[in-house]
Every structure is written in C-alpha cells, then in structure tokens.
C-alpha positions as CSV (number, residue, x, y, z in Angstrom):
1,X,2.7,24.4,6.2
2,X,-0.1,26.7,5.1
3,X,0.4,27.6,1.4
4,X,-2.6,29.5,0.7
5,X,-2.3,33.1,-0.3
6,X,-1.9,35.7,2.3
7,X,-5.2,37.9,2.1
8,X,-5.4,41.6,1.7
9,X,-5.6,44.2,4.1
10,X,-9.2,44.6,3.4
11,X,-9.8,41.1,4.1
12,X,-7.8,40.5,7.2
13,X,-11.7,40.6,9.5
14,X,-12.0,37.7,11.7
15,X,-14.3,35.2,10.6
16,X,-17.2,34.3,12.9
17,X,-18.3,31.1,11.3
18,X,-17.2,28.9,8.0
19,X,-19.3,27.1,5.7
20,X,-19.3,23.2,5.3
21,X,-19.6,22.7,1.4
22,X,-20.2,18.8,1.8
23,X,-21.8,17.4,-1.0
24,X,-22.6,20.9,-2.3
25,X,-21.0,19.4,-6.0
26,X,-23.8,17.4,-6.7
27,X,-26.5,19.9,-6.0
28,X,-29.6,17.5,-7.7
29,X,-28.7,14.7,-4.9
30,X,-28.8,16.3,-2.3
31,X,-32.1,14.9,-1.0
32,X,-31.2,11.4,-2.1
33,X,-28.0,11.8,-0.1
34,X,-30.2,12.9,2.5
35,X,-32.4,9.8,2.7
36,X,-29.3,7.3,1.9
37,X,-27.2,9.1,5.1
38,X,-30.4,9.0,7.1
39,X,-31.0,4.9,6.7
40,X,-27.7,4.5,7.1
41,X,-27.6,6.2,10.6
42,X,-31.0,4.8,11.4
43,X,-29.2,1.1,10.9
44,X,-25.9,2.4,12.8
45,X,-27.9,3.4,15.8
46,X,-30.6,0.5,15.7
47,X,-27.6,-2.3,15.2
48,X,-25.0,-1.1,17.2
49,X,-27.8,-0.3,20.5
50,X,-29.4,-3.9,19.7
51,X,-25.9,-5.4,20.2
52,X,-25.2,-2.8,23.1
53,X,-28.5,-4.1,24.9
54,X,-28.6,-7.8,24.1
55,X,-24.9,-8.1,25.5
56,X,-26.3,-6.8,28.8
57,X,-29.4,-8.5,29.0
58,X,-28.2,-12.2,27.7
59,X,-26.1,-14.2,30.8
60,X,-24.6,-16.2,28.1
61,X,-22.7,-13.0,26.7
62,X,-21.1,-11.7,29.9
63,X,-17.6,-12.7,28.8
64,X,-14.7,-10.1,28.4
65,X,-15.2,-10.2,25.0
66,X,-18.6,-9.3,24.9
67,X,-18.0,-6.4,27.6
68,X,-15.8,-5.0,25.5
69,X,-18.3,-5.1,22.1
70,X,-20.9,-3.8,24.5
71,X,-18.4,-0.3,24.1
72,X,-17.0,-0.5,21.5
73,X,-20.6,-0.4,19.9
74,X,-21.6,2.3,22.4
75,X,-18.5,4.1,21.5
76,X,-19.4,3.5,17.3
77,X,-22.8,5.3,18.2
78,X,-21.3,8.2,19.9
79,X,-19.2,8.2,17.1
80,X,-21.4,8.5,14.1
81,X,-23.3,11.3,16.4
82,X,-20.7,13.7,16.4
83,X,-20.7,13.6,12.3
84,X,-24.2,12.7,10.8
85,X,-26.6,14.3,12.3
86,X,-25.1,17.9,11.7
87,X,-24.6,16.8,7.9
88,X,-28.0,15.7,8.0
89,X,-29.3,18.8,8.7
90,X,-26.9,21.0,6.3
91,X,-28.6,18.6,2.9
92,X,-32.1,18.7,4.7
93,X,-32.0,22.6,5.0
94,X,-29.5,23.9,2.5
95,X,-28.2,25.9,5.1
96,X,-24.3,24.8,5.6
97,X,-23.0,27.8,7.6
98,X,-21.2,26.5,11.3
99,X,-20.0,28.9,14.1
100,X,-16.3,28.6,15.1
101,X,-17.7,27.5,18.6
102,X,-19.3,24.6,16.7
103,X,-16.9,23.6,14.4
104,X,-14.7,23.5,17.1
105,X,-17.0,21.0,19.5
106,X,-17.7,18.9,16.7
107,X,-13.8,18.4,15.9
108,X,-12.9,17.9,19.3
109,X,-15.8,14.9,19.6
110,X,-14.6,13.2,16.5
111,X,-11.2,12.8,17.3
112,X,-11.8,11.8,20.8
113,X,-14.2,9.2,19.6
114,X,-11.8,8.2,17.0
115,X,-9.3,8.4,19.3
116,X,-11.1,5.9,21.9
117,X,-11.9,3.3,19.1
118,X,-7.9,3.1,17.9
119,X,-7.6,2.3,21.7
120,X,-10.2,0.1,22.2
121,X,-9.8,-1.8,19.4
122,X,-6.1,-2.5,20.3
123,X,-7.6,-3.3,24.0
124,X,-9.7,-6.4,21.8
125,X,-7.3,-7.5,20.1
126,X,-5.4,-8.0,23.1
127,X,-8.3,-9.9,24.7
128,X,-8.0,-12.1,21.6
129,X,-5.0,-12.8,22.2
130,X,-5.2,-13.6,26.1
131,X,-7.7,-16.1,24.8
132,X,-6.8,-18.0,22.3
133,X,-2.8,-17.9,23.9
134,X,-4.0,-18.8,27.5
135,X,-7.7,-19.9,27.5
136,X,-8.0,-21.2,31.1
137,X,-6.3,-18.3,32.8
138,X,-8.5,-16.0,30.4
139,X,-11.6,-15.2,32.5
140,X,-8.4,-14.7,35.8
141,X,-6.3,-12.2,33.4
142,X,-9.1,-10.3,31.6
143,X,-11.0,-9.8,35.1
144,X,-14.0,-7.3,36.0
145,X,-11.3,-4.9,37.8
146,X,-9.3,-4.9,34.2
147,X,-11.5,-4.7,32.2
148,X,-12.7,-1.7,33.9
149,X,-9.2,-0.6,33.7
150,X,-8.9,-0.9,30.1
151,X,-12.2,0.9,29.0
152,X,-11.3,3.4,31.2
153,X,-8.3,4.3,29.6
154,X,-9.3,4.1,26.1
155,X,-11.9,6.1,26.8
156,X,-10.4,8.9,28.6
157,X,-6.5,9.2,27.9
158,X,-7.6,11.0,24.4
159,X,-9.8,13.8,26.1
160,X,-7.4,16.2,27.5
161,X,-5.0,15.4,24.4
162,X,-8.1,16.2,21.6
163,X,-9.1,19.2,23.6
164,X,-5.6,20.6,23.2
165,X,-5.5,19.9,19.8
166,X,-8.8,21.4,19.1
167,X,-7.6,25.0,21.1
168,X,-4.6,25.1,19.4
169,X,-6.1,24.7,15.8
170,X,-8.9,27.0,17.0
171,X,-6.7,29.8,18.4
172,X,-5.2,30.4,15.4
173,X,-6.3,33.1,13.4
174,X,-9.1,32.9,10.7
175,X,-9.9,35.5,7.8
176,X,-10.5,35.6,4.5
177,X,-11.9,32.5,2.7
178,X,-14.4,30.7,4.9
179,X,-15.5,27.4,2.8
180,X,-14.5,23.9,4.4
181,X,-14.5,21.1,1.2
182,X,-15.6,18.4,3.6
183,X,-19.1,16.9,5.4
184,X,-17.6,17.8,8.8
185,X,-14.9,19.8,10.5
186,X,-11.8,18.0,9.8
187,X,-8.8,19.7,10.9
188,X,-6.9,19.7,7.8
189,X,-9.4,21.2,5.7
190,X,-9.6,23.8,8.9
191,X,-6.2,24.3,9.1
192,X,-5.9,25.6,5.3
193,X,-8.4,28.1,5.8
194,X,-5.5,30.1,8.9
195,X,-4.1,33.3,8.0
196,X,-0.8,32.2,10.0
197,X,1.6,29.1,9.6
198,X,0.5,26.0,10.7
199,X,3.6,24.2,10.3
200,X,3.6,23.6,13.9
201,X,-0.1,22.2,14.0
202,X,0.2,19.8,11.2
203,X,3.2,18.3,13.0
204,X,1.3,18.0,16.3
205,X,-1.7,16.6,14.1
206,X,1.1,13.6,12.2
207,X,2.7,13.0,16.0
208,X,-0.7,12.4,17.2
209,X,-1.9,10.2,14.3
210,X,1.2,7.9,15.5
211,X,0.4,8.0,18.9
212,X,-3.3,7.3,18.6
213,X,-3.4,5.4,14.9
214,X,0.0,3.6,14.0
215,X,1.1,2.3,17.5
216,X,-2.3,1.1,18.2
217,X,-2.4,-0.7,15.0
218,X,0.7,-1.9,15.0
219,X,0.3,-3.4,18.4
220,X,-3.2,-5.2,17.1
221,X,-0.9,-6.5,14.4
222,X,1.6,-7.7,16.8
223,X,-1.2,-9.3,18.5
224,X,-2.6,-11.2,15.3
225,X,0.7,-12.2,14.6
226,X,1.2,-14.5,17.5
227,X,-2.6,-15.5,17.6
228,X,-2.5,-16.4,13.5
229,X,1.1,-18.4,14.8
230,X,-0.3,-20.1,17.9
231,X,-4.0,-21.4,15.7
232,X,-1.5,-22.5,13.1
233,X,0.2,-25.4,15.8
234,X,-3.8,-26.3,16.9
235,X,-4.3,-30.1,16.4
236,X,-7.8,-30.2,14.7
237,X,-8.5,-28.7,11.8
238,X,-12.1,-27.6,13.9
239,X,-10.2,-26.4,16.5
240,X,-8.3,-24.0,14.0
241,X,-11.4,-22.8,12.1
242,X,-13.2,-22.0,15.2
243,X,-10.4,-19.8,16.5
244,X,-10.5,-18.6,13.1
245,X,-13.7,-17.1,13.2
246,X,-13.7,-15.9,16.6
247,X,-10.9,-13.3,15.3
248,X,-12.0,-12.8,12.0
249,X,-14.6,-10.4,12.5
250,X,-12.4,-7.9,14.6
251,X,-9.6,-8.3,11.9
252,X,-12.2,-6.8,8.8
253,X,-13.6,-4.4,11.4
254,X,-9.3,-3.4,11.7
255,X,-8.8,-3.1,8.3
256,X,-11.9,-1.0,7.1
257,X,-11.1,1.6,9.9
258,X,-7.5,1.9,10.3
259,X,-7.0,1.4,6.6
260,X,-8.9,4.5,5.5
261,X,-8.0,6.5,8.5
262,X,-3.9,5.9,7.5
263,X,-4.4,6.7,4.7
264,X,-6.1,10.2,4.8
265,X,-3.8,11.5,7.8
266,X,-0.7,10.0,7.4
267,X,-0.1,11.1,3.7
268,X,2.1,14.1,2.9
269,X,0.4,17.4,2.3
270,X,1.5,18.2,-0.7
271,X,0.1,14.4,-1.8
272,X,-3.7,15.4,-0.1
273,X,-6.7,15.8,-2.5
274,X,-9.7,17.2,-0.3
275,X,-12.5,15.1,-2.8
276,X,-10.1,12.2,-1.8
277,X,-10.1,12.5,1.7
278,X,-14.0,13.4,1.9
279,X,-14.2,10.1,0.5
280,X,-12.2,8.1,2.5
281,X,-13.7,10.0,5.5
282,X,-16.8,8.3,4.5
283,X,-14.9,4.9,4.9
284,X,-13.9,5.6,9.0
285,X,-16.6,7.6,9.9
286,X,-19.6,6.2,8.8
287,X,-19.7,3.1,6.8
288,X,-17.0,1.3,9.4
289,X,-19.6,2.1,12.2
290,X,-22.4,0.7,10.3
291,X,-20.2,-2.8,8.8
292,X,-19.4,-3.3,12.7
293,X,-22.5,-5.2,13.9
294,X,-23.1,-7.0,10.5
295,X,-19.8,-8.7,10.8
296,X,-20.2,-9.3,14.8
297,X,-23.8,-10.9,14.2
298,X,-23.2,-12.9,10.8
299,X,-20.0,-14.2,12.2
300,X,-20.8,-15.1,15.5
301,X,-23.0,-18.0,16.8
302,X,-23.5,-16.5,20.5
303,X,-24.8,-13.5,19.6
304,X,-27.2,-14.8,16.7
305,X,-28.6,-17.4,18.7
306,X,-29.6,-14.7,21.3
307,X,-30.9,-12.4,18.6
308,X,-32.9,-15.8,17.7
309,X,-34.1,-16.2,21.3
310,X,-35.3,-12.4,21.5
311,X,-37.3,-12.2,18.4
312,X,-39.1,-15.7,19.3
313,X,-40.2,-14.1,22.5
C-alpha cells in the first residue's frame, strides 16, 4: 500500500512527466558509467545477433534446441533495448526527465520481454528434458509445428496481460513528487510516486510475478529434477558428463535471471530498499542478457566449432 505522504492542496497538479534519477548519486561517473553500459550493450547486441545469425545459417544447428536459442537471444536483444539505450542517453545528456507516455511504453516492453524470457526459458528446459528423457522420439515430439507453438505462446500470452498492467498503474493519479530512484521505469518505484492507494496494484503486480516468475521456475526446476535423476542412472561416466554439459549452460543462465528477478519483486514492501533493487535490476536486465552467449559458446562444442568455421572463411 502507498505510504507516502498525502500532498497539499497546492500540490495536488497532475504531473506531465517524472524524472529517472539513475546513477544521479555518483555524479563524477557518470561518463564512465556511460562508456561501461555502452560496451556492455555493444557486446549484448553483437553476441546475442552472432548467435541469432549463425543458428540460422549453420545446417548443423537446426535442432529444437538451437531454434529455441536462436529466440531466446532475439528476445535477450529486444530485451536490453527497451532499458539501455534510454539510460544511455539520460548519463550522455544529463537530461533525465521522461513523459508519462514514455515511461509508460518503456514499462510495458520490459515486462513483456521479461515476461517472454520466464516463458521461454521454461519452454528449454522442457526441450532438455524431452531430450535427454526420450532422445529418439525427440526430433518427433519437439517438431517444427511445436516448436512454432511454443514460441508463439511465450511470446504473446504476456502482451495483453503487461498492457493491462501498465494502464492500470498508469491511470492512477500522479502529483506531487516526480523523481523515480531507478535507471528505468520500474513499476514499484512508479507506484510510490501515486497520490491514491495502490494496494490493489501491488497485489496484481505479486499475482503476476507468480504467474509469470515462480511457476515458470518452478516448472524448469521440476524439469531438472527428473533430467539431474535420469543422467544420474546413465551407464558411462562420458555419457553422464556430456548430458551434463548440454544442461549446464541453461541452468546458470536460470539462476542469474530468476534469482535476481525473485528476489527484487517477490520481497515484502516494507522489506524493499530502492538502491537494492536498482542493483539487482542490473543483475536481470542487463548483465544476464550479456552472460547468455558466453555461457552458450564456451560451453558448447556445436556452436564454437561453427564460430571456428566462420572466422576461417
């Protein structure tokens, strides 16, 4: 519920825009922090869209598995596009001001794109699992047609759900203070600056973090569970290591997202620091997105050897 105090009459005009404070605590870094954030995005979008390409180009990465990397690092630039550059421009130009309108839009993209990743990245780790649990029916049960499926779902179920969310935050009225403590428009550094209660809103926001977060992770769990069980009873200790691997890079990509992401929404308000969240924003929105292709490439043969095969060329 919103505890801030109620402004005075004088105050009660409706705001027009609010003003991202980001990294405005450390005013003498702000152009290191600009060229830091700017390599890092450079190596998001280079990584992720060499990945994206070479898994369409190479015939020897046309499994499921590799159709559904090919998104999920389409998806990971999309992602980190709806945060950076905007932040990018706020150190670059000292000017930190947003409208409501686009606050609004760029809250509404991050949580659809975060939305789709939870999604997708429970879709994986059931592909995993279809796998390692039934490898010669695996190209028959993870066909084009479901595969399509899948995507398609992940991809769209969260759009008219975000949307909602976004107008319902966004309808609410805004006056008096106007500063948002964070690098982008996250909705519960939003929802403290509303003149009205927003009791209801933060219970939509911890219903939706279960939907889209916890069941998603707990069904990638599930799914680990009976892969870790079923490479446990492999014969060969080769056999076990190389199943192993195959999984290990999606479980540290797991971890590193829906770690951070738990732990910022799912923790009680009156338990919220807004320097601890900005920080642990950092974790889920950018430096997951960036990890991502590192641990896909340095942990898998396939997709190094064609990198190899590329750069020889």
């Amino acid at each position: 519920m919103n505890h801030q105090e109620k402004p005075t009459e004088d105050n009660l005009t409706e705001l027009m825009e609010f003003v991202l404070l980001g990294f405005a605590d450390m005013p003498h870094l702000q152009w290191f922090l600009f060229g830091l954030f700017l390599i890092i995005y450079i190596i998001i979008l280079m990584s992720n869209g060499t990945i994206f390409l070479i898994t369409k180009m190479d015939a020897a990465l046309q499994s499921p598995m590799y159709f559904f990397l090919a998104n999920f690092s389409f998806l990971e630039i999309c992602y980190v596009s709806a945060t950076i550059p905007r932040m990018l421009m706020n150190l670059g130009t000292q000017k930190t001001s947003i409208s409501l309108v686009a606050c609004a839009t760029q809250m509404c993209f991050v949580y659809m794109f975060g939305g789709t990743e939870c999604l997708l990245l429970s879709v994986m780790a059931y592909d995993r699992y279809v796998a390692i649990y039934n490898p010669l029916h695996y190209p028959l049960v993870m066909n084009y047609r479901v595969r399509i499926q899948m995507v398609t779902g992940s991809w769209t179920i969260g759009i008219p759900v975000m949307i909602g969310l976004t107008y319902q935050v966004f309808t609410l009225p805004f006056c008096g203070f106007n500063q948002i403590n964070h690098f982008f428009c996250d909705i519960f550094p939003v929802l403290k600056l509303a003149c009205g209660d927003t009791f209801v809103n933060e219970m939509l926001v911890y219903i939706l973090v279960v939907l889209f977060v916890m069941v998603p992770f707990l069904l990638i769990l599930g799914s680990y569970s009976k892969i870790i069980s079923i490479i446990l009873k492999l014969p060969s200790a080769t056999s076990r290591s190389k199943a192993f691997s195959t999984c290990s890079s999606h479980l540290l990509v797991v971890i590193l997202f829906f770690g951070s992401g738990i732990i910022t929404y799912l923790r009680p308000n009156n338990q919220r620091l807004q320097e601890t969240d900005k920080v642990l924003s950092l974790f889920y929105t950018i430096l997951t997105p960036m990890f991502n292709p590192l641990i896909y490439s340095l942990r898998n043969k396939d997709v190094i050897v064609t990198l190899r095969k590329l750069l020889c060329k």
